[in-house]
GUGUPA-101388 format. One record per residue (C-alpha): x, y, z; residue in one letter. Coordinates in steps of 0.1 Angstrom, whole numbers, plus 5000, padded with zeros to 4 digits. Layout:
BEGIN
<finu><east>X</east><north>Y</north><up>Z</up><code>a</code></finu>
...
END
This chain:
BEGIN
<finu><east>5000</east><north>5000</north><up>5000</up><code>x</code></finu>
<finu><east>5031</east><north>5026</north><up>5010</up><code>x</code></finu>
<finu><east>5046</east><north>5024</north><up>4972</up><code>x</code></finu>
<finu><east>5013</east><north>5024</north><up>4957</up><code>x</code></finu>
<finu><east>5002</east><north>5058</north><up>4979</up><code>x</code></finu>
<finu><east>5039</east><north>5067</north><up>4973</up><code>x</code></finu>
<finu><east>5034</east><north>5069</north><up>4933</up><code>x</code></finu>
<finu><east>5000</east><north>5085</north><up>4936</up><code>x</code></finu>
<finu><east>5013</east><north>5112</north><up>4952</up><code>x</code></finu>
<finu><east>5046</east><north>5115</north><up>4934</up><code>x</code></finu>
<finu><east>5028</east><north>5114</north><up>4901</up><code>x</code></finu>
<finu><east>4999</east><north>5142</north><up>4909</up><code>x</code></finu>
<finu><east>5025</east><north>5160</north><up>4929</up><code>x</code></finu>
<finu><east>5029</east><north>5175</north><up>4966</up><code>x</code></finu>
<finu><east>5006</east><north>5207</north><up>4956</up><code>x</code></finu>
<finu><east>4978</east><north>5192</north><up>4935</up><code>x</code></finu>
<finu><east>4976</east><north>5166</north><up>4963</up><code>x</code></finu>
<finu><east>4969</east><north>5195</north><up>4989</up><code>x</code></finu>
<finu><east>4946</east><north>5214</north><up>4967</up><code>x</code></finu>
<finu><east>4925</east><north>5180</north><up>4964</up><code>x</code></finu>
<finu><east>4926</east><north>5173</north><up>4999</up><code>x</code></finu>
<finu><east>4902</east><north>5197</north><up>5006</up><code>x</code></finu>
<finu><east>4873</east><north>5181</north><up>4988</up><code>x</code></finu>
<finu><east>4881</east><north>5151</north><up>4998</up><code>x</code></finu>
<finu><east>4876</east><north>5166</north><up>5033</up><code>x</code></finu>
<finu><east>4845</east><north>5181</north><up>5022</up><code>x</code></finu>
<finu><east>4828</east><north>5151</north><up>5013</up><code>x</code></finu>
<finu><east>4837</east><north>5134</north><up>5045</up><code>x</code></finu>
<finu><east>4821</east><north>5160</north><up>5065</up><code>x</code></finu>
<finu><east>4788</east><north>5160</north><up>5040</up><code>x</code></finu>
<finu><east>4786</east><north>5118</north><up>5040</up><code>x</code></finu>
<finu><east>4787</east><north>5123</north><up>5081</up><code>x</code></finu>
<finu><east>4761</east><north>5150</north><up>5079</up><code>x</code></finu>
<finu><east>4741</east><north>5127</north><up>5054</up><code>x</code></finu>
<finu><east>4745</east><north>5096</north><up>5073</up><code>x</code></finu>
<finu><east>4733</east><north>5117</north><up>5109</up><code>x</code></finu>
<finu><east>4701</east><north>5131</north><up>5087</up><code>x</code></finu>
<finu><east>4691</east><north>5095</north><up>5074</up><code>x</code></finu>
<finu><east>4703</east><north>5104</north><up>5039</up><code>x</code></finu>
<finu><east>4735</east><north>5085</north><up>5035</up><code>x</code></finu>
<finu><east>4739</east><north>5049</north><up>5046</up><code>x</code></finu>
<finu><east>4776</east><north>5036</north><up>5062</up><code>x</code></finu>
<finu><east>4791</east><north>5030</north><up>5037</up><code>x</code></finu>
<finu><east>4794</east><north>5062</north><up>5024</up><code>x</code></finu>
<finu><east>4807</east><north>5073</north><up>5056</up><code>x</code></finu>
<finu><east>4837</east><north>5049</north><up>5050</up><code>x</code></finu>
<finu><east>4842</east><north>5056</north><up>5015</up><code>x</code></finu>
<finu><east>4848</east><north>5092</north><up>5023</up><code>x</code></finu>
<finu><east>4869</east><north>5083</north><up>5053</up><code>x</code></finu>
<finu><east>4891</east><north>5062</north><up>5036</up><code>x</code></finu>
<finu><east>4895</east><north>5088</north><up>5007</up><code>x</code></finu>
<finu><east>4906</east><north>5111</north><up>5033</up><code>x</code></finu>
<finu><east>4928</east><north>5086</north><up>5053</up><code>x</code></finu>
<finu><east>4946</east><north>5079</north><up>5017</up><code>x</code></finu>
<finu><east>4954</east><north>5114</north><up>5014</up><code>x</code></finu>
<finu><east>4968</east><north>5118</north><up>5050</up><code>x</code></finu>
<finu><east>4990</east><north>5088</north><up>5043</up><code>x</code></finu>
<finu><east>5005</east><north>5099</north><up>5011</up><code>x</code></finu>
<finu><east>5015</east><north>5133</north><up>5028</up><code>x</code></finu>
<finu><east>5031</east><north>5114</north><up>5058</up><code>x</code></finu>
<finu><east>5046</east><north>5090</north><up>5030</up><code>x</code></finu>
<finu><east>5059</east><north>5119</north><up>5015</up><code>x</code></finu>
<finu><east>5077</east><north>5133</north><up>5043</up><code>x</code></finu>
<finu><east>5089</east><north>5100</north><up>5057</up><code>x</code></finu>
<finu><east>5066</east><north>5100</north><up>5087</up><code>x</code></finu>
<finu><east>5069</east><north>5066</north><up>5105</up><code>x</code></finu>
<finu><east>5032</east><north>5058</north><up>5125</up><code>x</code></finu>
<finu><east>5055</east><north>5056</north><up>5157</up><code>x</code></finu>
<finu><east>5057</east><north>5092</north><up>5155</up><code>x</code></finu>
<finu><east>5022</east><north>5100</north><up>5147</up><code>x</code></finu>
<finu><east>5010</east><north>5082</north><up>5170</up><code>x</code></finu>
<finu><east>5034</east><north>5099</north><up>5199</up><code>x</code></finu>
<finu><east>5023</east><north>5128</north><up>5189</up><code>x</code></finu>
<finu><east>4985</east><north>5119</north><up>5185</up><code>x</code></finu>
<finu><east>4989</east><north>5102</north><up>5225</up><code>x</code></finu>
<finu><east>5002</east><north>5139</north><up>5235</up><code>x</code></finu>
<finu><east>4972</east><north>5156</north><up>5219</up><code>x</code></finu>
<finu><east>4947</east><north>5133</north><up>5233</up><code>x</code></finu>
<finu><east>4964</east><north>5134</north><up>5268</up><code>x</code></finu>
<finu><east>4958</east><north>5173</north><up>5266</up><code>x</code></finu>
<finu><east>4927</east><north>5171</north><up>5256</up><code>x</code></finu>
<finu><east>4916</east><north>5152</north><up>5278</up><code>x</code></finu>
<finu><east>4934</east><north>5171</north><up>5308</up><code>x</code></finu>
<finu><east>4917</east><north>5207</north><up>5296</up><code>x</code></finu>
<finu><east>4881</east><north>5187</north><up>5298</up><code>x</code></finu>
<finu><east>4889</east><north>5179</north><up>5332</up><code>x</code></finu>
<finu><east>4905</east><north>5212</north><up>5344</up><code>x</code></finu>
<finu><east>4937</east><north>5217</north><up>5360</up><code>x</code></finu>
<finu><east>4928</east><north>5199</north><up>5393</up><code>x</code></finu>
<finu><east>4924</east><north>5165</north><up>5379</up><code>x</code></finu>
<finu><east>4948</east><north>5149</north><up>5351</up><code>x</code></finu>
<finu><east>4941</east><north>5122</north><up>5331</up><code>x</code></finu>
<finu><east>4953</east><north>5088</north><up>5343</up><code>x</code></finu>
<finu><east>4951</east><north>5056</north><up>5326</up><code>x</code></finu>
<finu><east>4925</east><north>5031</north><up>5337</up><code>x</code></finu>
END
């Protein structure tokens, strides 16, 4: 999957890949909105995630990104997150 998502992106190029992002994203966020409403079933949910999932991971391809450090990253975020919901007097503690 890495080389295929490797050539995509290599091929179309870093920019046209950013500029089509976005409507990628856009079509997500309608499928979710269509799926809440009783327009959209599933599936179209997960087709539109995956198109956007596909694009993340040719950018993180591109630049060499190894999950490891997403994910690090992503635990931080989540930890933070978590902590502001809770307020400064309580922290967030595995369970």
């Amino acid at each position: 999957m890495k080389d295929k998502l490797l050539y995509i992106i290599k091929y179309y190029g870093l920019y046209n890949t950013l500029k089509y992002i976005h409507s990628e994203y856009f079509e997500l966020d309608e499928s979710i909105i269509n799926f809440e409403n009783g327009i959209d079933n599933i599936d179209k949910v997960k087709e539109e995630l995956s198109d956007c999932l596909c694009m993340l991971k040719q950018i993180q391809y591109y630049y060499d990104i190894k999950d490891s450090e997403v994910e690090k990253v992503i635990e931080y975020k989540l930890d933070r997150q978590i902590n502001r919901i809770l307020g400064s007097d309580e922290k967030w503690k595995k369970k």
